[in-house]
N, C-alpha and C positions, 0 to 999 in steps of 0.2 A: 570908334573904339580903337584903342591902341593895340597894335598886333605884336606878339612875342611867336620866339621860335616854338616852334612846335618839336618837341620833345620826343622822340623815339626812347624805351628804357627795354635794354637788354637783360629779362629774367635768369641768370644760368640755371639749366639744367641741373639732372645728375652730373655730377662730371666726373670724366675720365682722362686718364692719360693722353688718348686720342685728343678728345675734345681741346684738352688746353694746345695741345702742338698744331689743331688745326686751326686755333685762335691765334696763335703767334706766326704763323703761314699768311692765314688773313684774316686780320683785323675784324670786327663784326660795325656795319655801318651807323648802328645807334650810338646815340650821344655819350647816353650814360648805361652803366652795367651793374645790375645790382647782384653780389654774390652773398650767396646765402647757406652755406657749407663750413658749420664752427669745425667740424673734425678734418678737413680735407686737408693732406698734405700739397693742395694745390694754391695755398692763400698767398703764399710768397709769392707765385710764378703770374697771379693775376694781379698785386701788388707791382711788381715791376714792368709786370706791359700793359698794363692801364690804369694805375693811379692817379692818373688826372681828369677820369671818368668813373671810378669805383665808387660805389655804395655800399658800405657793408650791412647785411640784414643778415646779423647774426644772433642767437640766444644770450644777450648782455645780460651778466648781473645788475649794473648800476653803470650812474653818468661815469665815473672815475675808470670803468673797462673799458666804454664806451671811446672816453677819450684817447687811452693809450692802443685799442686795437687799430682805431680810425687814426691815427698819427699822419699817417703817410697816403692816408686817401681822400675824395675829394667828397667825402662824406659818410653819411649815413640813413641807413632806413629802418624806422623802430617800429616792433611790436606793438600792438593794443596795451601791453601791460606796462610799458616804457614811457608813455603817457607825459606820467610826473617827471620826469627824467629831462623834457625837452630846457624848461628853462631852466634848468642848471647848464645843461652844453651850451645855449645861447648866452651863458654870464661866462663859459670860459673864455679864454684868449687861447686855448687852444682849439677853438671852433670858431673862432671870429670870424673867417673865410669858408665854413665848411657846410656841404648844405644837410637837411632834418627834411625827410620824408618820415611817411606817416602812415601805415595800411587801414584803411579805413572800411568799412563795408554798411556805412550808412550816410547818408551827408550830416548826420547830427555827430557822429563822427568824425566827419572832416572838421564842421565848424569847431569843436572841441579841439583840436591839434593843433588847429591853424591859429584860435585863441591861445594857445599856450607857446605858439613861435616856429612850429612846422613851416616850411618852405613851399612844401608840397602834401600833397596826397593822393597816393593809388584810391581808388576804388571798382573793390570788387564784388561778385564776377559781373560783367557787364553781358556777356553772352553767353549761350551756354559753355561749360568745360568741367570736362571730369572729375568728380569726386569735390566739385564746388557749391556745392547748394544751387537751389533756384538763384536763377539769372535777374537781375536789376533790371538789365532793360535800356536800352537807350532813353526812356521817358525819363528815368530819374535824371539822366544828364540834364535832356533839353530844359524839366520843373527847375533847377540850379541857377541863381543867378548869376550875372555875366561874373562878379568877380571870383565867386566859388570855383568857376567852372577854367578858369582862367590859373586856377592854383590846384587844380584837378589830375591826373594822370588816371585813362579810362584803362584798366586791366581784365583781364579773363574772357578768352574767344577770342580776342583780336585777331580776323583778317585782312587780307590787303585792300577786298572790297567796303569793310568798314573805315577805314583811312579816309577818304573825303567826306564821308558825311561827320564823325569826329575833328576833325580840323574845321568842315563851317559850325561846330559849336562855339567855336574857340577855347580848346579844352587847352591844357599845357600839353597835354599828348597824350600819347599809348605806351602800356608797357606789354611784352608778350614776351612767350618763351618758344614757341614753335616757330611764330611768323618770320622770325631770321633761319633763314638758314644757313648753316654753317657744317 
């Protein structure tokens, strides 16, 4: 089986004035960061020190917001209801290099996004976490087959103890928001 990087994805938090100054102090060592705050006067300040890691998972009206909020980032993460939205970003040329996650919470789910040109897909919650419904379960991972799981990102609960047994699935990765800390 061919092996790919195994994907860390930095959830932001609430965030605070603190938080962004102790992100530009130090860096956070996941890949990619998916910021999810439409009202925050902090979108510029995460725009300039990580745009070439940023996903924005924000409440888009359509692909044409889609495209002009995401201009300057290295992508996006859509909603359940943004769905239909993916191939149109994938016919722009202003997405031609940009990547399309997907939050999924079923793998019939995933197959649906990833059929319409997602890159990727969270799925959650995988372990317990607050105010997420019953837990998936590691079984739904391991039932997935290799290439599903290989365009997978396992989110909700992730600890540092579950890190090797999701990497021998050959997931894409994990995404969390507590497991960093910052």
């Amino acid at each position: 089986m061919r092996t790919t990087k195994f994907i860390s994805l930095l959830i932001t938090p609430d965030i605070s004035k603190a938080y962004v100054e102790n992100l530009a102090q130090t860096p956070p060592t996941a890949d990619w960061i998916m910021y999810r705050h439409r009202d925050s006067e902090y979108l510029e300040a995460f725009v300039r020190l990580f745009a070439h890691k940023l996903l924005l998972n924000l409440p888009f009206q359509n692909a044409q917001e889609i495209c002009t909020l995401a201009r300057d980032c290295a992508g996006v993460h859509l909603k359940s209801y943004l769905l239909d939205s993916i191939p149109q970003l994938k016919a722009s040329d202003s997405f031609a290099h940009k990547i399309i996650g997907y939050s999924a919470h079923s793998v019939e789910e995933i197959e649906s996004a990833l059929a319409y040109g997602a890159h990727y897909c969270t799925l959650s919650p995988i372990f317990p976490t607050p105010n997420k419904g019953t837990p998936l379960g590691l079984g739904v991972l391991e039932r997935m087959s290799p290439a599903l799981r290989a365009r997978t990102i396992a989110l909700g609960g992730i600890k540092a103890e579950h890190i090797p047994h999701l990497k021998a699935l050959h997931l894409k990765g994990f995404g969390a928001i507590s497991y960093f800390k910052l």
